[in-house]
C-alpha atoms as one frame of an Amber mdcrd trajectory, in Angstrom:
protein
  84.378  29.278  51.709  85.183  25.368  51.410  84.697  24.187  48.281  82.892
  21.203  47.555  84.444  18.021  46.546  84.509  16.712  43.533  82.453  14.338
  42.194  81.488  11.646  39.876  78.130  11.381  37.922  77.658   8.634  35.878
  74.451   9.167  33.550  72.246   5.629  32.588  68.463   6.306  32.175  67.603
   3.470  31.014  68.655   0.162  31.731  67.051  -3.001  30.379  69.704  -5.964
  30.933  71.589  -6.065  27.036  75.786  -5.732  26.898  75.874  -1.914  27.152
  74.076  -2.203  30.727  76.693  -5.190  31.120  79.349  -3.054  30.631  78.059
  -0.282  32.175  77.925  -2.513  36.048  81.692  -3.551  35.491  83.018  -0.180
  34.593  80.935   1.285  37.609  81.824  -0.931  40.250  85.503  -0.863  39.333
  85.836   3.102  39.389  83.873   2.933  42.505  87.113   1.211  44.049  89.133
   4.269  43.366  86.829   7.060  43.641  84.792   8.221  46.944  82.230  10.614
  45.707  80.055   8.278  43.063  76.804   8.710  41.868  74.427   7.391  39.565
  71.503   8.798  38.171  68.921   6.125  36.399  65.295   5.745  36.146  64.270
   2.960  38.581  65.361   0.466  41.030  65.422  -2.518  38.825  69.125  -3.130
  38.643  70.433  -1.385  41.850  71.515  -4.259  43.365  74.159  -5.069  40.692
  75.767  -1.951  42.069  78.605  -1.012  44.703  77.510  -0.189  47.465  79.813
   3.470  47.723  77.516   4.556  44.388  74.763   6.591  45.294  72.012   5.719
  43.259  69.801   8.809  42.347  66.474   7.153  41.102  63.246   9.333  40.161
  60.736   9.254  42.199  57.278   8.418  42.315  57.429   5.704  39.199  55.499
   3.075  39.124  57.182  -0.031  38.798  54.825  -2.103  36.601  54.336   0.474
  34.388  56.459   0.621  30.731  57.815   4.376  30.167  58.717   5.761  26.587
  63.022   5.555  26.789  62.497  10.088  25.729  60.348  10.241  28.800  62.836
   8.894  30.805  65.718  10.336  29.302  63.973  13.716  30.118  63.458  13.099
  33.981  67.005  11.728  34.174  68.045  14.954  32.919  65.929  16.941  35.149
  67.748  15.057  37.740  71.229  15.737  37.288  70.376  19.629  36.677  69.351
  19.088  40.209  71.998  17.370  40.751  74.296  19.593  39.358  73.148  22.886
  41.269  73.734  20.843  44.644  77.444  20.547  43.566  79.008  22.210  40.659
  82.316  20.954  40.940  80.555  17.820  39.160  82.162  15.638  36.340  79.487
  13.446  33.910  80.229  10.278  33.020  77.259   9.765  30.514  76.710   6.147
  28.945  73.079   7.299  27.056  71.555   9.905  25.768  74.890  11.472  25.279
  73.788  14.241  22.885  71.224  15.705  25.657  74.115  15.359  28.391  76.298
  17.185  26.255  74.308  19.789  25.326  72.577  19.971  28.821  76.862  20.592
  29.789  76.931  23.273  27.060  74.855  25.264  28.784  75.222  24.727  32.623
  79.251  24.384  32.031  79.933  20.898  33.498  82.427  18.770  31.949  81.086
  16.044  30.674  82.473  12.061  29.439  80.701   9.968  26.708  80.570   6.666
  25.899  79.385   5.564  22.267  78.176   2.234  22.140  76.558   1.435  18.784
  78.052   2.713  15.572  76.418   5.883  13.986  75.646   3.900  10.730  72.724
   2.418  13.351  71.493   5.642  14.943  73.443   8.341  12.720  71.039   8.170
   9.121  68.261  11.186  10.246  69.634  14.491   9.016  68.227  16.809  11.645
  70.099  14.313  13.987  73.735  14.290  12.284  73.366  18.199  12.537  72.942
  17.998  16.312  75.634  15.379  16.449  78.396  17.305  14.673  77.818  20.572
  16.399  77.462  19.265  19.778  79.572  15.956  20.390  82.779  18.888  19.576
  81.445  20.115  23.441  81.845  16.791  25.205  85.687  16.598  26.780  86.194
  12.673  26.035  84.353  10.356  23.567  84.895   6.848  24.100  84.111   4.107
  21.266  84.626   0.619  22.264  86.476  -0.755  18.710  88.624   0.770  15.823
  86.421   0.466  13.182  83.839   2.438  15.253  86.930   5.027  16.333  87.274
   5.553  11.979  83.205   5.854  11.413  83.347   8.456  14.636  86.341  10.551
  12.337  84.632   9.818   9.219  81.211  10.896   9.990  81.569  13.330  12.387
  85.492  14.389  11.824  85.694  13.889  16.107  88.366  12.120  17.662  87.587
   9.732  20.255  89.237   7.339  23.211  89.566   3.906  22.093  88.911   1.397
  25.183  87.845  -2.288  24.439  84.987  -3.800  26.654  86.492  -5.495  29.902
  85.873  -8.888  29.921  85.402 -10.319  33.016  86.608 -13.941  32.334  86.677
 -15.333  35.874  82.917 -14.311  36.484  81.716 -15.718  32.937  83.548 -18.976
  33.403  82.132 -20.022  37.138  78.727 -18.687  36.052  78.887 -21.542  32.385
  79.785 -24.368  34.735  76.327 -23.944  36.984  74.074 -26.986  36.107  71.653
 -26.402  33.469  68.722 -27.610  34.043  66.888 -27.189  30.932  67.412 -30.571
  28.747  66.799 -29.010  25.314  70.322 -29.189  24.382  71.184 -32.852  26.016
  71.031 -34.706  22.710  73.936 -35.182  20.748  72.526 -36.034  17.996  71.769
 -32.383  16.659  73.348 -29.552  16.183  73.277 -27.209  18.712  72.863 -23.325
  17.826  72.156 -20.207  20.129  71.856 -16.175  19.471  71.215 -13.982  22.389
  70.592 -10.367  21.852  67.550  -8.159  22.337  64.225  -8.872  20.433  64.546
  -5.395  18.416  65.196  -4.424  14.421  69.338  -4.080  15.098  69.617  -8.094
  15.772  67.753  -8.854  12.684  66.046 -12.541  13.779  64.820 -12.298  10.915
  67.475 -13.318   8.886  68.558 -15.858  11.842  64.882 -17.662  11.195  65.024
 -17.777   7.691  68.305 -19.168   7.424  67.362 -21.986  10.327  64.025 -23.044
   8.352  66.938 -24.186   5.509  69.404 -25.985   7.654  66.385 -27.667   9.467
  65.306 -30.054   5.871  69.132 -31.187   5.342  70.187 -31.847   8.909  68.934
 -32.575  12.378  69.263 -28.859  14.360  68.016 -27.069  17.483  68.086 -23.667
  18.183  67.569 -21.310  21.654  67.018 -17.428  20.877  67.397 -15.899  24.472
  66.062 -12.094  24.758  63.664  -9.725  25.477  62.127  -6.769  23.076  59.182
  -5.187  21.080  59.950  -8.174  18.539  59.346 -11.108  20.612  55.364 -11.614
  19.425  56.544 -11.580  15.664  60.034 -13.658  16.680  57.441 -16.119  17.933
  54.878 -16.160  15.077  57.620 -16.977  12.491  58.702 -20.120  14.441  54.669
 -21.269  15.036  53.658 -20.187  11.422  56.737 -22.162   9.947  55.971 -25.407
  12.388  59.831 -24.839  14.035  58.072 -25.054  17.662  60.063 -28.587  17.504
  63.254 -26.914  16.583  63.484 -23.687  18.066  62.957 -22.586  21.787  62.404
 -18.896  22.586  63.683 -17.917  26.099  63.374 -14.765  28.236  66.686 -12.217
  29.357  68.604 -14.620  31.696  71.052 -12.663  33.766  73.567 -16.206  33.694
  73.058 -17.367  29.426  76.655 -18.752  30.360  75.816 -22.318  30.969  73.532
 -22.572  27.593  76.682 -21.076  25.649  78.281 -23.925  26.855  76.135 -26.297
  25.792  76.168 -25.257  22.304  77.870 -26.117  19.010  77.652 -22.652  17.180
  76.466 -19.300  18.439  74.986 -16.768  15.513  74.758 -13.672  15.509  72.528
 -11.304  12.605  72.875  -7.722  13.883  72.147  -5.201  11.478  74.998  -3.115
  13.657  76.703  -3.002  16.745  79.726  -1.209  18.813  81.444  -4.152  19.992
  79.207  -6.757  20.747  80.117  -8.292  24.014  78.385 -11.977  23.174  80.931
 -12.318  20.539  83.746 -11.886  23.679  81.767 -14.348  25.556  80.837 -16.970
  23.455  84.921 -17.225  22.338  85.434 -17.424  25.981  83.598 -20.233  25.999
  85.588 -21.806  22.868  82.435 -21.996  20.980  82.557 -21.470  16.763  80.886
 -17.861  15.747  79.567 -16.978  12.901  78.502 -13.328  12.514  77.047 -11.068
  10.428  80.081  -8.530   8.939  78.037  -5.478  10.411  79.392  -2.212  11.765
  81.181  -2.215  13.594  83.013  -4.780  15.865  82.252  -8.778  14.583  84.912
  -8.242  12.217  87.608  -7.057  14.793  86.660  -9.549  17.419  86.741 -12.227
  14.760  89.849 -11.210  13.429  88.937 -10.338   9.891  87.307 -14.094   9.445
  90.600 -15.744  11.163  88.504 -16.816  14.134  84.922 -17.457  12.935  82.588
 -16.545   9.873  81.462 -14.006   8.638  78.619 -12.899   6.025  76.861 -10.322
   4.374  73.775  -8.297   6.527  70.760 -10.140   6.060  72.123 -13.012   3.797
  70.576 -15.375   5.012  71.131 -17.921   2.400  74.719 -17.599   2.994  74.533
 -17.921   6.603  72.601 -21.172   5.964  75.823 -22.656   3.815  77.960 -21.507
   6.953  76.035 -23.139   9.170  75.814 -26.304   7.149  79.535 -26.619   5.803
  80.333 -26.127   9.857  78.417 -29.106  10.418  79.969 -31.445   8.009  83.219
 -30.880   9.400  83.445 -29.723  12.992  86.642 -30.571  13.339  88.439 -28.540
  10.685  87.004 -25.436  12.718  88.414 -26.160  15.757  91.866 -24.096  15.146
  89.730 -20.876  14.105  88.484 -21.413  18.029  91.333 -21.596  19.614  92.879
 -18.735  17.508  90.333 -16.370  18.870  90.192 -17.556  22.260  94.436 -16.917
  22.752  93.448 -13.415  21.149  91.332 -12.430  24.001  93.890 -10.661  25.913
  93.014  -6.992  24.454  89.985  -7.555  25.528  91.593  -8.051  29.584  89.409
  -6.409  32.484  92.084  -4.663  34.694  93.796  -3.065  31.827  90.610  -1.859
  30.214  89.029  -1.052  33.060  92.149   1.008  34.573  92.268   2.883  31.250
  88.400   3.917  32.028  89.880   4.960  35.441  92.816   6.878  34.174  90.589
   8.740  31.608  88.042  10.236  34.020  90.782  11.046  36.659  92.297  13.032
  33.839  89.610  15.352  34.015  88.114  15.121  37.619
């Protein structure tokens, strides 16, 4: 009897548009080069056009498109899937990007061998101690665990006493380049008279707008500022109350998940971000692309690596946001003497190179295919 060729599965139930689903795209469509038999398996149709064409994209059926599902009740259909998937062709490897811990103990059972990729650190998802039980008996049955920066590698060891694959997100600088130099047609950042600030990240508890807000409302009665908070999440009614309740509707634009934020980077004098944590946030990569000043909250894990211990932006404290208005403000008096911390980080970017990160994801699942 012929036996079936092997295959790739990569796992993604649910995709909303943020830097893991970023990632996710690039790291698909490059192994897709090298490998015939690719699938995916993920919830609905919304983002199947960002794919290769050689991935065959396993969608559940019968979902109505308007409708908002629960992320567990997709998760669960997902899985449900590749069991399905599985008993077509057992000679499957999973390449699993979310819900790891029910992919790997889904593998457990049915014997497939199965990939992960972390992408926020544990102190984020890690503090329930039903869940850390789960983790540290079941992440030992996965064959690879890949964290995307070393501090998140030592939490992974320290928490869980696992060792894992380091690989740093690929950036693809060609694509984010010709995508900041398309003209921008919104004029809220043509004046140069103010300083120009932006944060993009999802509307949720992990980026913390809070903290972002507060420190704004400081900056904005000792100097002339504007500020765009691009997103999308379960925070975006209270996001918006805080800016109408504490008149900053003059100051401070909210604007919807843009699949190019490129060409508002560029406009910009300073990009923030508050996250409470993070795996390696891939805005950071971009924004130093775009030789623009960072400061950062010193969360776990990855603002700290990217910005090279303080070396090539600021950092403060979680949820300071009285320090993150000084940051802001001493930036302002003296643009200039910030400039070298710019350019340091931007000629540091090469770790962070696509085809060598990207080869290293396709060297990896070979390994075990």
């Amino acid at each position: 009897m012929e036996k079936t060729q092997k295959r790739l599965v990569l796992f993604m139930p649910s995709m909303e548009g943020g830097g893991v689903e970023k990632n996710f795209i690039i790291i698909a469509n490059y192994l897709a080069k090298s490998i015939r038999n690719i699938s995916l398996i993920t919830f609905d149709k919304k983002f199947n056009k960002f794919f290769n064409k050689k991935i065959k994209i396993l969608n559940v059926k019968n979902i109505n498109e308007k409708k908002k599902y629960k992320k567990y009740y997709k998760y669960f259909k997902c899985l449900n899937l590749l069991i399905k998937e599985y008993l077509k062709n057992k000679n499957s490897l999973v390449f699993s990007f979310q819900a790891n811990i029910y992919a790997i103990i889904l593998s457990s059972f049915l014997g497939f061998k199965i990939i992960s990729r972390s992408n926020s650190s544990p102190t984020g998802w890690g503090k329930n101690a039903v869940k850390n039980i789960l983790f540290r008996i079941f992440f030992k049955f996965s064959d690879a665990i890949i964290v995307n920066s070393k501090e998140f590698q030592m939490e992974f060891k320290k928490k869980f006493n696992i060792s894992t694959k380091l690989i740093y997100n690929p950036l693809n600088k060609n694509e984010i380049i010709k995508k900041s130099r398309i003209r921008l047609k919104s004029n809220f950042f043509n004046s140069k008279k103010f300083l120009k600030i932006i944060s993009v990240g999802r509307f949720t508890e992990q980026k913390d707008h809070e903290t972002l807000l507060k420190s704004f409302k400081i900056i904005c009665k000792k100097i002339n500022a504007r500020l765009i908070i691009m997103g999308y999440g379960i925070k975006e009614k209270e996001i918006k109350n805080y800016v109408k309740n504490n008149n900053l509707n003059k100051y401070v634009k909210i604007l919807n998940f843009k699949s190019n934020p490129f060409n508002y980077i560029k406009k910009t004098d300073l990009f923030i971000l508050t996250s409470k944590f993070e795996g390696l946030p891939n805005v950071l990569l971009e924004a130093q692309l775009l030789k623009k000043y960072i400061i950062s909250s010193d969360c776990p894990t990855g603002p700290r690596e990217i910005l090279l211990n303080g070396k090539a932006g600021g950092l403060f404290e979680v949820g300071n946001y009285r320090d993150l208005a000084n940051k802001i403000l001493k930036f302002n008096q003296n643009r200039s003497f910030y400039k070298p911390k710019i350019n340091f980080g931007y000629k540091k970017l090469d770790r962070f190179d696509f085809k060598i990160n990207c080869n290293k994801y396709l060297k990896l699942v070979q390994n075990y295919m």
